[in-house]
N, C-alpha and C positions, 0 to 999 in steps of 0.2 A: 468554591470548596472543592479541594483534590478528591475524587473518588479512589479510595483505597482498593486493590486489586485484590479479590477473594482464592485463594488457593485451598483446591482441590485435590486430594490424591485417590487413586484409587487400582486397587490390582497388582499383581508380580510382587516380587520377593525384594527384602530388605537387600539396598542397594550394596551395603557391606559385604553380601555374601554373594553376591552376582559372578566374582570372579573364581568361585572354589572349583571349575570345570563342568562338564556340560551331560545331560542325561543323556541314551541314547536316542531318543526321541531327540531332544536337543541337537546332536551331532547329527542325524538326518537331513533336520530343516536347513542345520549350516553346513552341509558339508561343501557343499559347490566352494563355499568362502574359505574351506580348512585345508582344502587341497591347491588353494596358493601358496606358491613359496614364502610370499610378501604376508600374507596373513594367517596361516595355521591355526592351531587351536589357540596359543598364547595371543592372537591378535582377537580373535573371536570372544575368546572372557574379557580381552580388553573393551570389546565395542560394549557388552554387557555389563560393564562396570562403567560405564560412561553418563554422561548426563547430558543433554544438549535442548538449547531455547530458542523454539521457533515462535516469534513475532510476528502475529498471524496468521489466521487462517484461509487464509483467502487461495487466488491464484496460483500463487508463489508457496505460499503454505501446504497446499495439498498436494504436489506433489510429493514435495521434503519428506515430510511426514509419513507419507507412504514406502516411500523407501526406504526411511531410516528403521521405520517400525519393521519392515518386511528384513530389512539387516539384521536386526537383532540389538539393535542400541538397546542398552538398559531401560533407562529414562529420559521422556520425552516431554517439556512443557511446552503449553501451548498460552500465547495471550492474546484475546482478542475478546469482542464486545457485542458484536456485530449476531444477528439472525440471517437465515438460509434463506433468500428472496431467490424466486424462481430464473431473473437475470443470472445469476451464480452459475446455473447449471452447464452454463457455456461452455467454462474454462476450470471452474473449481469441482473438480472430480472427485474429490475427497467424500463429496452428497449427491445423494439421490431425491429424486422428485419428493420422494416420502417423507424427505427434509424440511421443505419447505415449511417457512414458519418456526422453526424450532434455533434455538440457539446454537451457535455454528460448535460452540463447544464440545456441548454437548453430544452433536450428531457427528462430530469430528471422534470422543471419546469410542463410542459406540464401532463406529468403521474400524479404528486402528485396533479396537481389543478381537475383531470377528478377523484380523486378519493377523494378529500376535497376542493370544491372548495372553503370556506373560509379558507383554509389555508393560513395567509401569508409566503414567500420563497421571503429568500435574497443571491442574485447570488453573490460569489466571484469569479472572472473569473479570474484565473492566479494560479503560484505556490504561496504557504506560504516560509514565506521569513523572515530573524530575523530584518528586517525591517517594514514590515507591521505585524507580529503578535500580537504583542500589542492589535490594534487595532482594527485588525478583531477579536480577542476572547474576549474583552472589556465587548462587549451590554450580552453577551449571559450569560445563569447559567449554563447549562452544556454543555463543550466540549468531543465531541465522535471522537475518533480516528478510520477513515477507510482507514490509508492511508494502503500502500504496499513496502513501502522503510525506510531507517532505519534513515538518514536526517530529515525527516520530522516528525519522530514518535519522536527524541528525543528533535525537534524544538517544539513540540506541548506537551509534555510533561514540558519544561523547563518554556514556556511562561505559561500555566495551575498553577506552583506554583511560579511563580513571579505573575500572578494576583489573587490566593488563589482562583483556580475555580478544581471543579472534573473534573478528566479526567478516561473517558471510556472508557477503552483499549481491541483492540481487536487485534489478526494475525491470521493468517492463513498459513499453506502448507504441500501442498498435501493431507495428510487424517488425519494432527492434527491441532488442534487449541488451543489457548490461552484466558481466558479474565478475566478483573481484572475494579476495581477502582480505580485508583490513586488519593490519596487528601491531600497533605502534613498538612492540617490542623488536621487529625485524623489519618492520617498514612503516609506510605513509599509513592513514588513515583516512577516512572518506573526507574531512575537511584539508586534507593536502588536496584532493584534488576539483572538492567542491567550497571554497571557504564559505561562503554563506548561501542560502536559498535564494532562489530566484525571489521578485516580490508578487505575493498573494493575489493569486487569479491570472498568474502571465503565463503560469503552463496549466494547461487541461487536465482532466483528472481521467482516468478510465470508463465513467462515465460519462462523458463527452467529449471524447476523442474514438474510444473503442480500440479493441484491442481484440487481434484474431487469436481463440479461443485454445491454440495449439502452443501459442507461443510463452505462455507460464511451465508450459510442460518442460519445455525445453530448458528453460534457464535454471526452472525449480530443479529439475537432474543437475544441472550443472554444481548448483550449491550442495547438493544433497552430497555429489560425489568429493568436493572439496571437502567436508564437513567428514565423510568418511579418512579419507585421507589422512587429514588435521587430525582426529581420535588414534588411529594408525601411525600415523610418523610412517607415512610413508610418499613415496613420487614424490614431487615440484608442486608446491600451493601457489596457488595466486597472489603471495603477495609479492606487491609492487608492480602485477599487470592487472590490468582492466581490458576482459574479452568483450569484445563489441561483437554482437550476432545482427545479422538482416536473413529476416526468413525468405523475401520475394527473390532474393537471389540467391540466398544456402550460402554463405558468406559469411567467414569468422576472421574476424581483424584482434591485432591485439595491440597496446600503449603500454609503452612503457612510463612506469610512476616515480616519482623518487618523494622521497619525505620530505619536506616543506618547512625551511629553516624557518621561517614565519608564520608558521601553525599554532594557533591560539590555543591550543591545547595537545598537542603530543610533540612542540617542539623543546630545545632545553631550556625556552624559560618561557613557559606557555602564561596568556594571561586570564586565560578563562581555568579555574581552578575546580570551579562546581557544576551542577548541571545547570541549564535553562531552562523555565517553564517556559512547556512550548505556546501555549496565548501569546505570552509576551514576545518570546523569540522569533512567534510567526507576522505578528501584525497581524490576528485579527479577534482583537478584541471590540467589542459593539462601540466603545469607542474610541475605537483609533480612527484618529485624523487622516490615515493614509486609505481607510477601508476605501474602497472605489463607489455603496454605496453613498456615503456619508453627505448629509446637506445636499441629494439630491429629490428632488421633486418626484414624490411615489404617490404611485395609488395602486389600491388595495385590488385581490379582485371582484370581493363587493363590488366595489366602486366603477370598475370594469365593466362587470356584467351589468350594471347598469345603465353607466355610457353606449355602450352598445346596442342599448337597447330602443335609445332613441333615434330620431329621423337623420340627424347629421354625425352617425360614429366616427370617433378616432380613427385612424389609419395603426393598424395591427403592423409593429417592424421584428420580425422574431432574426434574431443575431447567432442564432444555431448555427450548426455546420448539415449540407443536407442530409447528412446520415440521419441526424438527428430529426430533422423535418421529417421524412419519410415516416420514421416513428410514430412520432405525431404533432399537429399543429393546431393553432387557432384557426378557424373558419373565417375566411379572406385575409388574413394576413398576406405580408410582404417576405419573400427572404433575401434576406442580405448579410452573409456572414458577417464578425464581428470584422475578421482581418481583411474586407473587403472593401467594408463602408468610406473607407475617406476615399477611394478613388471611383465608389458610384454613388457619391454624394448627389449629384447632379440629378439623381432619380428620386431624391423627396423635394418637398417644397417646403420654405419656413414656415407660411403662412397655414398652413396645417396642422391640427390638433394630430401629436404621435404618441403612444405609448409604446414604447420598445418593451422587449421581454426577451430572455435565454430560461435555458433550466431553473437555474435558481436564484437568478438577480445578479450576479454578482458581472456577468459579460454582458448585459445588458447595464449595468450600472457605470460600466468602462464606455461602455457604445452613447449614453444617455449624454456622459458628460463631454463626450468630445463633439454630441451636436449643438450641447450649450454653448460651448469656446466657440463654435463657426455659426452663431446665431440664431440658432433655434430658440423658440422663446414658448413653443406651447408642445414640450415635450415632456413625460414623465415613463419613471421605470419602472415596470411593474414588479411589488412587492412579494418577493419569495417566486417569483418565476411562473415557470410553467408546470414545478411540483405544486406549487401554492395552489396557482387555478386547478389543477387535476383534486387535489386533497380537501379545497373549501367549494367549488363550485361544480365539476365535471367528472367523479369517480372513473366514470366510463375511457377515460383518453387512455390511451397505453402510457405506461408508465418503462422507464429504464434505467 
């Protein structure tokens, strides 16, 4: 069942009247912006007549969001689902300690009105879904991409040129980043230059790969200032370049794009017409055939701590990266990354009971089945990872 996205409003002044010019207080906060040639007071009522949708709150989200609120944008939506976990504090600047626990909305609301209190901000509470997108990117002129998943990037992406709005692309991981314009009215879009997702569980996710805590900041300005621009009509947008940043060297490249006469949806005779639910479009549905767990030999960690517990235990294989080790692990486990294992294969034996384990099953369910193909015969994956064991058996391990 689609969870329907709940919108919130609250605060600032009736959007209609946002452009009638500005109080002296008003002209104070914007003056720095009014004493551009490029922007003067006519650009300033326009940023305040404006409306723009940010796609998370996370990394990438808290910057945008700050800056656009501290610009003086009209209004600002936010969509996301998610709660303030104390990992956040890293890199999502937007919350404070005081956060923690409370929905990112919410404490997202609260920050942007202490630092614009006539900002209007409209809550979407829930995932984006190929049922409600329509609708939620409808009101708004430009949509800012800050998700962290590949679903949603190309749900928000697909919706962006079925309603011929820019989309402000950004990613992140680890110490590189991406960001672009997507606007099928003047150029490519993200499936010109990405036609389909990688398959499910072949790239890392932020948490577990990691991502140095400065480098949302960066890219988030990047869009925030595209996105100013884009409201403005003014400088060169990004579209049909994609700025590739590396932080360990300060290093900015750029690709040239071109539109994609075989683009299944923003080419002239595109064959994708509606959106995709993203389960479906991802692969990973409980039961799709391609899940990497599926029809493999699990046990629980019940079952775990039990085996353990007796005189001959299993051989502990954690398929972490050792960041993540360091974090934390099982007590005498093995490490042996996932993208390591076929060339120190040589370091387990067949004849051994193994339970492999990652985060959350899903790299260890890729690791489990490639020791069954090379003969392994008393291996299983542990069920839901090493959140699983933290969450049913060992509250105490550090979580990330």
């Amino acid at each position: 069942m689609t969870q329907e996205l709940a919108a919130q409003e609250s605060g600032g002044s009736n959007p209609a009247s946002l452009a009638r010019g500005l109080t002296p207080e008003q002209l104070r906060r914007y003056s720095r912006h009014v004493l551009l040639p490029e922007v003067r007071l006519k650009g300033q009522e326009r940023l305040r007549a404006s409306k723009v949708l940010i796609v998370g709150a996370g990394g990438l989200g808290s910057p945008i969001s700050l800056y656009l609120a501290a610009a003086g944008v009209g209004e600002i939506g936010l969509v996301d689902f998610d709660w303030v976990d104390v990992s956040n504090l890293q890199r999502q600047v937007l919350y404070v300690t005081s956060d923690v626990g409370q929905p990112k909305l919410e404490a997202a609301r609260a920050r942007l009105h202490a630092l614009n209190p006539e900002l209007q901000i409209t809550l979407h509470a829930g995932p984006l879904t190929s049922e409600n997108a329509r609708s939620i990117l409808s009101p708004y002129d430009v949509v800012i991409d800050g998700t962290d998943n590949f679903p949603t990037r190309y749900l928000v992406n697909d919706a962006c040129v079925l309603l011929g709005k820019p989309n402000v692309y950004g990613s992140i991981y680890r110490f590189e980043g991406q960001a672009s314009v997507f606007d099928a009215r003047r150029g490519p879009c993200y499936r010109c230059l990405y036609p389909e997702p990688p398959p499910p569980g072949s790239v890392p996710s932020c948490a577990e790969g990691g991502v140095l805590g400065v480098l949302p900041g960066t890219i988030g300005l990047i869009q925030a200032t595209e996105t100013v621009k884009l409201l403005l009509e003014i400088g060169t947008p990004l579209i049909g370049r994609l700025l590739l940043y590396d932080a360990l060297t300060m290093q900015f490249r750029e690709l040239a794009l071109r539109k994609s006469p075989e683009c299944v949806i923003c080419s002239a005779h595109p064959s994708q017409t509606d959106l995709i639910d993203y389960p479906a479009f991802c692969g990973v549905e409980a039961e799709d055939p391609t899940s990497p767990t599926d029809g493999l030999p699990l046990i629980s960690p019940q079952e775990l701590e039990a085996r353990l517990a007796r005189p001959s235990p299993p051989l502990l294989l954690d398929v972490r990266e050792p960041g993540e080790w360091e974090i934390a692990h099982l007590p005498n486990a093995v490490l042996i990354p996932r993208e390591e294992l076929p060339q120190r294969i040589s370091e387990l034996t067949q004849a051994e009971e193994i339970v492999v384990y990652c985060k959350s099953g899903r790299r260890s369910g890729m690791a489990t089945r490639l020791l069954l193909d090379l003969g392994f015969t008393h291996v299983r994956n542990l069920r839901g990872g090493l959140d699983a064991w933290t969450a049913e058996i060992d509250p105490t391990l550090p979580t990330y």
